[in-house]
C-alpha positions as CSV (number, residue, x, y, z in Angstrom):
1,X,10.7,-30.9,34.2
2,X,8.9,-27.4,33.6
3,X,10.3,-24.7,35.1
4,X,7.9,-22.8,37.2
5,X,7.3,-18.9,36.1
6,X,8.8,-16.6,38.3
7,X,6.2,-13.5,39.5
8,X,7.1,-11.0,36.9
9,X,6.4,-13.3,34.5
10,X,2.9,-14.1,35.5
11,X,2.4,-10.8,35.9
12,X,3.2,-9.7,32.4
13,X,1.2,-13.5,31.6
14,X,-2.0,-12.2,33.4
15,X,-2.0,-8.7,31.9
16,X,-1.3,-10.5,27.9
17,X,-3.9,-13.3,28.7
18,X,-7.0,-11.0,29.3
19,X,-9.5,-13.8,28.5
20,X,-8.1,-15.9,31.8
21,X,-8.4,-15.5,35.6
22,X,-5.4,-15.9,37.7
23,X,-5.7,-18.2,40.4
24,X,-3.2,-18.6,43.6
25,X,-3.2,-22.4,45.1
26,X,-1.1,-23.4,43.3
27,X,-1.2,-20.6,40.5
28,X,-3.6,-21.6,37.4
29,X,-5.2,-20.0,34.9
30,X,-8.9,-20.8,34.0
31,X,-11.6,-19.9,31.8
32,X,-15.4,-20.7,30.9
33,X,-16.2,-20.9,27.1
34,X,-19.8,-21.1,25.7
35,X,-20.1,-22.9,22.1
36,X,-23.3,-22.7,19.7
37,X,-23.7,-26.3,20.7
38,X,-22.3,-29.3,22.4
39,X,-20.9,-30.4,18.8
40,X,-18.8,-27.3,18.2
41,X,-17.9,-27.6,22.3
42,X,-16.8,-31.4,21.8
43,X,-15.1,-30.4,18.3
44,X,-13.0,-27.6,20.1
45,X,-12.0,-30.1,22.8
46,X,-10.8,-32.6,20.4
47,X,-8.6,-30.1,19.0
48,X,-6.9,-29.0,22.2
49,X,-6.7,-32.6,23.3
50,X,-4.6,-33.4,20.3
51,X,-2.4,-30.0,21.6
52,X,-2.3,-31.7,24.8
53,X,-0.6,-35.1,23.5
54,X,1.5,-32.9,21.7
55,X,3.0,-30.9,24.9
56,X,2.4,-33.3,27.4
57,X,0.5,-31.2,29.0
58,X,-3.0,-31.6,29.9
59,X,-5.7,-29.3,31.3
60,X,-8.3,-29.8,33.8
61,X,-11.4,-29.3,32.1
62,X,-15.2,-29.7,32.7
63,X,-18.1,-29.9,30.2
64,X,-21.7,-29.7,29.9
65,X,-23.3,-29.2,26.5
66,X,-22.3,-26.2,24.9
67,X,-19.9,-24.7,28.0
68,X,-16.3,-25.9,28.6
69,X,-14.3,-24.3,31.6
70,X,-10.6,-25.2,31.6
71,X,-8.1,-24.9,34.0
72,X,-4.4,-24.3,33.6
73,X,-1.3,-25.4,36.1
74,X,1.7,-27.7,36.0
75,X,1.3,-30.0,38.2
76,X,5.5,-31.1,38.4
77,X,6.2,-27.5,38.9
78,X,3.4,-26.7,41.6
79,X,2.1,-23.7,39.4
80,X,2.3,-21.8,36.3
81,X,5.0,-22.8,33.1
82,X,5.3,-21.9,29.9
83,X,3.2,-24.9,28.8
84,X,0.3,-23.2,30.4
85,X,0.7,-20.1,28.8
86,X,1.2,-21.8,25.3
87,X,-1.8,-23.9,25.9
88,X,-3.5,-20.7,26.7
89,X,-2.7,-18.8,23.7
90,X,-3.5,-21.5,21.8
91,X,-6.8,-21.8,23.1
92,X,-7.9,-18.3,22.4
93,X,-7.1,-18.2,19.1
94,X,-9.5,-21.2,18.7
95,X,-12.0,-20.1,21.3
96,X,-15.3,-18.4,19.8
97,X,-16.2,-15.0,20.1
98,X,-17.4,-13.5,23.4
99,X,-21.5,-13.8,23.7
């Protein structure tokens, strides 16, 4: 079971992960992305799916067209765990540049 992060940690997490909003019940992390297009939106989704598998770990996520917003907590922990913040690293490297 995934260890939830202890508040210095997601300090440190929140200052690192500038891209993401801290929220408090329970703690998450979300963001709103905006692709060229749905294609390069679903493409980007397919990739962090296949992250996903890989963890375990799945995000809540919500799309229409070209926007994806995403939203990061561990459920069996009741807030943030490392597999948040991995997911969200992950994700920024892949996201696209700020429009």
């Amino acid at each position: 079971m995934p260890e939830k992060l202890n508040p210095a940690r997601v300090a440190a997490a929140n200052q690192e992960l500038t891209n993401w909003t801290l929220g408090q019940t329970p703690q998450s992390l979300s963001r709103s992305l905006e692709f060229v297009d749905f294609k390069q939106a679903f493409a980007f989704m397919t990739r962090v799916a296949l992250l996903a598998e890989e963890l375990g770990h799945h995000p809540e996520w919500f799309n229409v067209y070209k926007r994806v917003d995403i939203t990061l907590s561990t459920h069996d922990c009741d807030g943030l765990s490392e597999l948040d913040l991995r997911m969200a690293r992950s994700i920024d490297q892949w996201a696209p540049p700020a429009r």
